[in-house]
N, C-alpha and C positions, 0 to 999 in steps of 0.2 A: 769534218776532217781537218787534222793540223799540217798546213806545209810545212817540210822537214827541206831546211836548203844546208845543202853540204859540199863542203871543198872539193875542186878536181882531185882526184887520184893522183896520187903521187909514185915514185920509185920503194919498193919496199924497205922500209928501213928509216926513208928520211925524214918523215914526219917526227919520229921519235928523237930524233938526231937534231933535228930544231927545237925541237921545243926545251930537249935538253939545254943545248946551247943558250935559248931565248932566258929561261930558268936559272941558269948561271950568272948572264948578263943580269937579269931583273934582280936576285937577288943581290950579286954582287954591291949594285948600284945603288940598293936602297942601305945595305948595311953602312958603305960610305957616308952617304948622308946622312943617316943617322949618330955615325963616329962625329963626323963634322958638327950635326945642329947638337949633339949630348954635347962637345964643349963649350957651347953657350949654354946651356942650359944649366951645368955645373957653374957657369961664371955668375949666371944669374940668382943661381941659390946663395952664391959664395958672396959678392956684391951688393945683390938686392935688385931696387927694380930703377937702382942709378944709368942701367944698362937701355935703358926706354924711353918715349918720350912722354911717358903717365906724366898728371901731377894734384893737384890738387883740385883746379879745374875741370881738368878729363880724365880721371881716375880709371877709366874704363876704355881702352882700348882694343887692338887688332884681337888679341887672346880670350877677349868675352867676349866680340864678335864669334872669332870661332869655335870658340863653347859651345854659343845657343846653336849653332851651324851643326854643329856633328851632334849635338842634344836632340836637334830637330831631325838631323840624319836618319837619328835611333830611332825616333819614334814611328817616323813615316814608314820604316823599312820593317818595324814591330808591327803597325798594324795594316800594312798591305800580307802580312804574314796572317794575322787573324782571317783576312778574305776564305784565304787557304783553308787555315784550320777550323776557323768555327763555321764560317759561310757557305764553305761546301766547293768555292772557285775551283776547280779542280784541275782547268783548263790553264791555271798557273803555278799548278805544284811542281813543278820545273825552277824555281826560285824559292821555296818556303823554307826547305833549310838556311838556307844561305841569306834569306831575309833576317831569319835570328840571332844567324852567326855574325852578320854584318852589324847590326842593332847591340849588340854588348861589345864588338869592337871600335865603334862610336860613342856609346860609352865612357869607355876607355878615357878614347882620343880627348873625349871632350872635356873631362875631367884632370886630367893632366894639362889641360888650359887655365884650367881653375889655377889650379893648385901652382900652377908658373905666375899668376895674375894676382895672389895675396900677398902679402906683405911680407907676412910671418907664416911661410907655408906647414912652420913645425908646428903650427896649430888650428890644423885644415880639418879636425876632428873637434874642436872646441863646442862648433854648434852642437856633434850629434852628442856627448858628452852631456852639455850642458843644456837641457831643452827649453829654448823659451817659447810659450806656445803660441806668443803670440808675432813670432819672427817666421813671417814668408821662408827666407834660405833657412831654416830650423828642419820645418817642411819638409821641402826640395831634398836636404840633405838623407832621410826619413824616406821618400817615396822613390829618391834614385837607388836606394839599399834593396828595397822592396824589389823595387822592378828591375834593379842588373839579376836578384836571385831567381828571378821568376823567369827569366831569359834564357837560363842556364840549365834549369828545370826542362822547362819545355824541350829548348835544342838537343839535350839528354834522349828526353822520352821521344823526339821526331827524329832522332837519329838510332836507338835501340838495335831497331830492325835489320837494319844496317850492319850494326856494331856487331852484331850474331852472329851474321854471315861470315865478317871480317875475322873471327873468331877463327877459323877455320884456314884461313890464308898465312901463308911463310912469309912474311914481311913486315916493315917497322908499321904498318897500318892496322895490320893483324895482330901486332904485338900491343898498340895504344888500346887496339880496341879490347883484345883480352883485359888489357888494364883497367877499363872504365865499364867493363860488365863484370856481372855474378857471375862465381860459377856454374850454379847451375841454369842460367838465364834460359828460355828456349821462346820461340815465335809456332804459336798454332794462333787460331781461330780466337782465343777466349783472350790471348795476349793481346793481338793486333786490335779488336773491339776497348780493351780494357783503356789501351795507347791513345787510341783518337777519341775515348770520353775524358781522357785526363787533358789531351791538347784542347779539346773544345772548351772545358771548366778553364783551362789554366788562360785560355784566349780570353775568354769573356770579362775575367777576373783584371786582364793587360787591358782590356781597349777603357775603361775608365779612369785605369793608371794611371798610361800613357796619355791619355788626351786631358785629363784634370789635373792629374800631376806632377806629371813626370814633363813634357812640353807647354800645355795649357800655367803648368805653375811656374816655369821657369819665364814664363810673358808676361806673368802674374810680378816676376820681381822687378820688371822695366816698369807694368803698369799703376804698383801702388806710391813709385813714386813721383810726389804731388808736384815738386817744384820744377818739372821737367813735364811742362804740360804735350809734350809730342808724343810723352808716353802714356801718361796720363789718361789711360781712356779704355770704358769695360771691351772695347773688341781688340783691343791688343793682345788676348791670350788665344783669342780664337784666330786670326793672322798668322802667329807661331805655330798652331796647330793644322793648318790646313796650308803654310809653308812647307811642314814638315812633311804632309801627303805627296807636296808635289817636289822635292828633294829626295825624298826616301824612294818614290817612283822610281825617277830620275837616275838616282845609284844604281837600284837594283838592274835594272832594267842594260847601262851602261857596263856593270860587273860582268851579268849572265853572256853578251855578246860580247864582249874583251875575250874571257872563259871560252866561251868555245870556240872563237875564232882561233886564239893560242894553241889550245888543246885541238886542235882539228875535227872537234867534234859537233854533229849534228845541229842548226838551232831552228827552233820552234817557229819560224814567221809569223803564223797566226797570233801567238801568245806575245809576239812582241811586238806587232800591228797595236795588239790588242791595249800593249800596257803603255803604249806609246800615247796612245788617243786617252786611255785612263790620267795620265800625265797632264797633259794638255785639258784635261776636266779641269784637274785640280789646282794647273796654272790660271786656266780661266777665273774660278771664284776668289783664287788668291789675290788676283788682279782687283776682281769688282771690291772687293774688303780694302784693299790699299784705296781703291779710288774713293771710298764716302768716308774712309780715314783722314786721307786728306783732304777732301771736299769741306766736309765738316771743319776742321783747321781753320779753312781756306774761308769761310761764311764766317766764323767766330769773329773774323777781322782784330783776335786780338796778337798784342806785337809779340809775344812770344811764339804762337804759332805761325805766324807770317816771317818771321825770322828764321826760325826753323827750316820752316818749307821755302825758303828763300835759299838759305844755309847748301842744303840737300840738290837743291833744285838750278842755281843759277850761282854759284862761288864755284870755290878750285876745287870743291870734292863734287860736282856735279857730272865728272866724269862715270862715276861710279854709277849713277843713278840713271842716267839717260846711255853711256855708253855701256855698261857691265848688266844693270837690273834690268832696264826697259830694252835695250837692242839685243845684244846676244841672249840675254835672260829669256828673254820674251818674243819676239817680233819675230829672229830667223827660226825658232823651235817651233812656233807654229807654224811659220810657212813652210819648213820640212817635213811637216807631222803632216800637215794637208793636201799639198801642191802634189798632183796625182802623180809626177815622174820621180820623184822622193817618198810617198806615203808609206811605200812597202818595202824601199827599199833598207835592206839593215843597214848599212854603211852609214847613209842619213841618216836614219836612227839613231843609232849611236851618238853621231856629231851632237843631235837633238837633245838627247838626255845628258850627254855631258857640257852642253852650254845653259841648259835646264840648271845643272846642280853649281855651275859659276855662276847663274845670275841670282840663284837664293844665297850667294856668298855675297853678293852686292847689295843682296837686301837687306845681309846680317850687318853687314859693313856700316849704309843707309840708316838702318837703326839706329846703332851704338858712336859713330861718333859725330856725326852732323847737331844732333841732338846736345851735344855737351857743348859746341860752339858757342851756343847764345850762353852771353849771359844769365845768369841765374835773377838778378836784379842791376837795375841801372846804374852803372857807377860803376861795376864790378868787369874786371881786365876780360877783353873775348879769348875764348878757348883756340888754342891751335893745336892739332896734332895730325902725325903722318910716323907709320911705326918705322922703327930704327933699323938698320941692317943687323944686329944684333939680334933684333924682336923678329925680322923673318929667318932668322936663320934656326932660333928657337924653335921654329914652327914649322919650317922643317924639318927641324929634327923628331918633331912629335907625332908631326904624322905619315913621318920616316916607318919610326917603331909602329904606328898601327898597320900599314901598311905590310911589315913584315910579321905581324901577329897575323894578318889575315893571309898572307900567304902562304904561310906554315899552317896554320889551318887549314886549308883547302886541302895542302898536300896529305895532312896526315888524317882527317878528318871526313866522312862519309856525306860531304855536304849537295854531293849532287842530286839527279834524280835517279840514274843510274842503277839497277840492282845487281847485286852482285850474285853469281852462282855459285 
């Protein structure tokens, strides 16, 4: 049996009345920031990327860190959804919609990184246009089409049932949802069967996607290149992909307890005991793969790897790596998840998973620009970069707008577990 822990009672009336209020503030807050980071972001298209501190050396900064970060977002929060849908997890269908919905608005986010990080963003279609078969991001471009459609498919068909009910209610939810069903849609026995053999085929069809292509390929594009031996290396794609189990954990698990603590409503403890230690698994192997990652480096004794892991590990961005990846990432979220006066508690929870998905921000970070530091060959000027106030306000503003994609979501959208009458 699942613990159900729920707020004291309140005055009647008030709950509604804060959350309204909470909802106005939240909103309000984000559309600002987003007013504020969309005028860098117009200055950036308008300018170019003179607004940054890219160059030649580090062409790759803050924004394709947070690419692969909300890329990996997607994927981990896509296939802790598969658990749900194909695997039968049932004991976590309290999150499955909202894993999908979560998973295309990372997406989103992450893609709008891209597309701030080209040069020439008016031809951020050039690859899928023009296919070269033998270009990695050709691919990528190719398997993210694939898999945002199949995202939308699915969340469609796991929300149907839903959408049916909603059919029937006087409200702007009632109104989307007449919008996005048939008319003559109806839920019996043959429907709801028909439903969850399309989510199982459609999951199966995602977990090879996501893990080969969709994340797995995006690690694929640090790994094939050669001159940059820190990337350089076949368990680089599998790193990203089992980053992304333990990030995508991490969100969901952070969203659902946000969620109902706002909305005053019931949450599962068991189920979030549950996804908390699931988390904690997939920090653990994420760990041992970083450590014979670097191990390996570290035995090679050649100077680019040992520069490298020097770079990351003991210069001015080793803050990121020992203070952001390894302590908060790492060390308090286990000891939260285990130490028996925190294990169950949701509040430490919470904290757990939301320094869980900062410290895979420190590892996207760890990645992407320690890496570019060394020189490429001897002779050749050392790389410096630290992103601009310009470039965080950017990014800001980016994931201002996802943030208000997904909050409008929720609201008009049947993403809970909820049924309606």
């Amino acid at each position: 049996m699942s613990t159900i822990v729920t707020d004291r009672k309140r005055p009647n009336g008030q709950p509604k009345e804060e959350q309204s209020k909470f909802f106005k503030w939240w909103m309000s807050s984000l559309i600002v920031l987003f007013l504020i980071g969309g005028y860098f972001i117009l200055e950036r298209l308008i300018v170019g990327l003179t607004t940054t501190n890219l160059s030649s050396i580090t062409p790759w900064g803050a924004w394709i860190a947070f690419y692969i970060f909300f890329v990996g977002l997607s994927a981990g929060s896509f296939l802790l959804s598969t658990m749900i849908f194909v695997f039968g997890m049932k004991r976590y269908d309290k999150v499955g919609k909202m894993a999908l919905f979560t998973a295309i608005v990372c997406m989103i986010i992450a893609l709008t990184f891209v597309l701030m990080d080209l040069g020439r963003p008016e031809r951020a279609f050039s690859a899928l246009i023009h296919w070269n078969v033998t270009s990695i991001l050709a691919w990528e471009m190719r398997f993210y089409v694939i898999y945002i459609t199949l995202l939308v498919v699915e969340l469609y068909i796991a929300m149907r049932e839903d959408l049916v009910r909603l059919t029937m209610v006087n409200s702007i939810k009632g109104k989307i949802a007449r919008l996005l069903t048939f008319k003559y849609s109806t839920i019996n026995e043959y429907t709801k069967k028909r439903d969850e053999r399309w989510m199982k085929i459609l999951g199966i069809i995602g977990i090879p996607l996501a893990i080969l292509g969709v994340h797995g390929g995006t690690g694929a594009i640090f790994a094939v290149v050669s001159a940059r031996p820190a990337w350089n290396s076949g368990i680089f794609p599998i790193i990203f992909v089992v980053s992304a189990m333990v990030s995508g954990t991490g969100l969901l698990l952070a969203i659902y307890i946000i969620r109902n603590k706002v909305m005053r409503k019931p949450i599962d403890q068991e189920m979030v005991v549950g996804l908390a230690k699931m988390m904690i698994a997939f920090l653990f192997i994420d760990l041992l793969l970083q450590f014979y990652d670097y191990l390996v480096g570290l035995y090679s004794l050649a100077d680019s790897h040992l520069s490298s892991l020097q770079t990351m590990m003991r210069s001015s961005y080793s803050w990121s790596f020992w203070g952001i990846q390894i302590f908060l990432g790492s060390i308090v979220p286990i000891f939260l998840v285990f130490y028996k006066k925190t294990s169950k508690n949701i509040t430490a929870l919470l904290f757990a998973a939301i320094f869980v998905v900062i410290g895979i921000v420190g590892v996207r970070f760890n990645i992407v620009v320690p890496s570019q530091i060394v020189p490429i060959m001897e002779g050749m000027p050392t790389g410096d970069y630290y992103p601009t106030f310009k470039e965080w306000m950017v990014s800001i503003g980016i994931v201002s707008m996802g943030l208000l994609i997904f909050t409008l979501g929720d609201q008009l959208l049947p993403l809970g577990h909820e049924k309606q009458n």
